[in-house]
N, C-alpha and C positions, 0 to 999 in steps of 0.2 A: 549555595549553588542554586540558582535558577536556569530552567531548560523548556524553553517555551515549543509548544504542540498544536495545530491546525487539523481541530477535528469539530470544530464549528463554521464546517462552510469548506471553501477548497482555498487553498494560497494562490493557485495562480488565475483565480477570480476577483477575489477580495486581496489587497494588496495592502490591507488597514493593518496589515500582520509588521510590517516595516518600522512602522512609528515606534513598536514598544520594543523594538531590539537594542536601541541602548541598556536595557534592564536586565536584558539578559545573558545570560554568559553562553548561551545556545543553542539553539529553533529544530526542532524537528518539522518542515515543510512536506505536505501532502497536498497532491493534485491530480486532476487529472485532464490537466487543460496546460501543457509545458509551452505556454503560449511566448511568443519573444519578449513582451512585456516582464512578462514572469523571470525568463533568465536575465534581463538585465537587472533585475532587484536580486536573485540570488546571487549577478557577480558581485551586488554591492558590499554583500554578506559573506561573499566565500569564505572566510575562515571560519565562522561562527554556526553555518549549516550545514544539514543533512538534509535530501531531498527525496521525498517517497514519489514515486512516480505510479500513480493507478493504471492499469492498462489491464483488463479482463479480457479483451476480443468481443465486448457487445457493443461497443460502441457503434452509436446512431440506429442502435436497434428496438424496439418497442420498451428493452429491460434500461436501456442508457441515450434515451432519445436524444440529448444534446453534450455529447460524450465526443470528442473527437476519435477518429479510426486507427486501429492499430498501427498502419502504414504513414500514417499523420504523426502519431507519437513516436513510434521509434525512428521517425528522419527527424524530428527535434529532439529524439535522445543524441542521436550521432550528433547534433549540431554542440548541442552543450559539451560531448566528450571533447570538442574540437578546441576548448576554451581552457582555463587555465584552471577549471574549477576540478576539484581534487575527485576521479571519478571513482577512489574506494566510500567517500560521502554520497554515492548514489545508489537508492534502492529502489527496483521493481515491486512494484504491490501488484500481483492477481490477486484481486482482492474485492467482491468474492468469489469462490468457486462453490459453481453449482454440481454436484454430485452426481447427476443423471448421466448416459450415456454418451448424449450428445453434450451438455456442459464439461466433463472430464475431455473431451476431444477439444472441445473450443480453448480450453486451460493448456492441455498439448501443442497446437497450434500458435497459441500465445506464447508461450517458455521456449518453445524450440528455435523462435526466428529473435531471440532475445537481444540484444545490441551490443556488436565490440565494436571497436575500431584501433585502425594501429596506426598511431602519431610519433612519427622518429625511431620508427626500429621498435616501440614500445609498446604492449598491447593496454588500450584502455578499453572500459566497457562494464556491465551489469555482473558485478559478482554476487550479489545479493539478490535474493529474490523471498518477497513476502505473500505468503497466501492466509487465507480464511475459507470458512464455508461457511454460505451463505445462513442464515437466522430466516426465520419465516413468523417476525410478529405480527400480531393480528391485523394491524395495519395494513402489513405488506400484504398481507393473504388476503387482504379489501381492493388492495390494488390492484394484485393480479387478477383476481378473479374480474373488474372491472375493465381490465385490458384487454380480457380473453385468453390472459394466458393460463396453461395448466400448472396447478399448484406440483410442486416438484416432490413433495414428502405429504401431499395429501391435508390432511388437518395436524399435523405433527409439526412443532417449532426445529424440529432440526432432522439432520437424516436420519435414515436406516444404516443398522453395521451393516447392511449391505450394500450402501453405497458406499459408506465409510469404506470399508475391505475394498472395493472396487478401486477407490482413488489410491488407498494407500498402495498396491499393487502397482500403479502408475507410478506412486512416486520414488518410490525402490529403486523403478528404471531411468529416473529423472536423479535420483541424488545418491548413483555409488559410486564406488571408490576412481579417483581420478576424475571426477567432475570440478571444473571451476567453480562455476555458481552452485553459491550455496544457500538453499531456501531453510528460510522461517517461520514460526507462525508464534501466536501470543494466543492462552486462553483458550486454545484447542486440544485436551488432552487425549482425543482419540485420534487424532495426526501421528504415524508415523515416517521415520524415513523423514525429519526433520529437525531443526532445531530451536526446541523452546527459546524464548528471546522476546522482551517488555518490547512496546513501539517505542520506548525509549528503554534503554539498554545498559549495560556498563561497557560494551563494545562501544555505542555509539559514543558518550563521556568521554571515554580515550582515543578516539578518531575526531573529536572536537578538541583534544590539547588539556583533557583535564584528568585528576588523578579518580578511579572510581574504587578507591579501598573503603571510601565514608558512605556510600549510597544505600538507603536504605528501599525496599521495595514497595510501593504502595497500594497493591491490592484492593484498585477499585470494583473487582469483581470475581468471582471462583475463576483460579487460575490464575489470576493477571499476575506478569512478572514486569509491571512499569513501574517506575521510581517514584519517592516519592515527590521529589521537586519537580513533578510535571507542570507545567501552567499552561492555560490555554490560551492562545493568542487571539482569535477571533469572536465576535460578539454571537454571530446567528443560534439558536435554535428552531431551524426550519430547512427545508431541504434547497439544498442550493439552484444554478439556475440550471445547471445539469440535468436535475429531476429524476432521478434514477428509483425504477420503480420499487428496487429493494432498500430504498434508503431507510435509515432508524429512528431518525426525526421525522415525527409525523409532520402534516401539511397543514 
């Protein structure tokens, strides 16, 4: 089993991710550019993929300079529910959430206007939704500080439990009982009020048509619960044309 992964670059920038889907038996597609280009290569693929859709609420902002706008991506999420392409294979990425005051509101703002739509009596739309919070490597904390923006945790790689407690308190009221959408995260073990889950999954495996009783986990890093047959579809090691100031590939 081969399950190819777009975490070198974005997919609906680089479309160099197409060529190698014969080899695979199924793509987990990341972007944050659901540009038309892009969904007419995901209808090529629909049986074979899953599609992460980034959307934080910075876009076109000093943190996601060339990021399209929240109101840009979810009228091209509705556009894609509109298509034949299966929308339990579509996942929201806030991705990532900054912790602060104002960051936990912009993640609010974001998750609340989330996208359904209803095609023939049927509701289609985002039941899935994946979060992170944000990492602050030294890099990034070169960039920000470059930008002028305020370092959000200070000299510290990751938050405070008291920003931690602060989100998780949000997310309590974001994922109880009787909520459709149901948020994820990978590699975050002080998240709660969520559910663990690889960026590729044995959920995802069996929403692509395959059996996941053989999957072994591959543990690229404290936490991770991704498979090991992940492969990576895209060449870059560099920050894409987005330029997003928290990116993890240095420049």
């Amino acid at each position: 089993m081969k399950i190819g992964i777009t975490e070198r670059g974005d997919a609906g920038l680089d479309l160099s991710w197409e060529k190698k889907m014969p080899d695979m038996d199924g793509a987990i597609l990341i972007t944050k550019n659901l540009n038309d280009n892009f969904i007419e290569a995901v209808l090529r693929h629909k049986e074979k993929v899953i599609v992460h859709i980034t959307c934080t609420g910075y876009g076109g902002t000093v943190l996601e300079p060339n990021v399209p706008s929240v109101e840009w991506t979810y009228a091209q999420i509705r556009k894609l529910l509109k298509t034949e392409f299966d929308s339990k294979k579509l996942v929201l990425r806030i991705d990532p959430i900054i912790p602060t005051e104002k960051g936990i509101k912009r993640f609010v703002d974001t998750y609340v206007h989330c996208p359904f739509e209803e095609v023939d009596g049927v509701i289609k739309g985002i039941e899935r939704v994946r979060i992170s919070v944000l990492d602050m490597y030294p890099h990034v904390r070169k960039r920000f500080i470059g930008a002028g923006v305020p370092l959000p945790y200070g000299d510290s790689f990751t938050a405070s439990d008291e920003q931690f407690a602060r989100l998780n308190t949000v997310l309590e009221k974001c994922s109880g009982p009787g909520r459709i959408v149901r948020i994820e995260s990978c590699a975050e073990p002080r998240l709660m009020h969520v559910t663990p889950i690889g960026c590729i999954s044995a959920k995802d495996i069996e929403l692509l048509g395959m059996k996941a009783s053989d999957i072994k986990r591959g543990g690229q890093r404290t936490d991770c619960l991704c498979i090991t047959c992940k492969t990576e579809l895209l060449e870059n090691k560099k920050p894409c044309e987005h330029n997003c100031l928290y990116c993890y590939w240095k420049g």
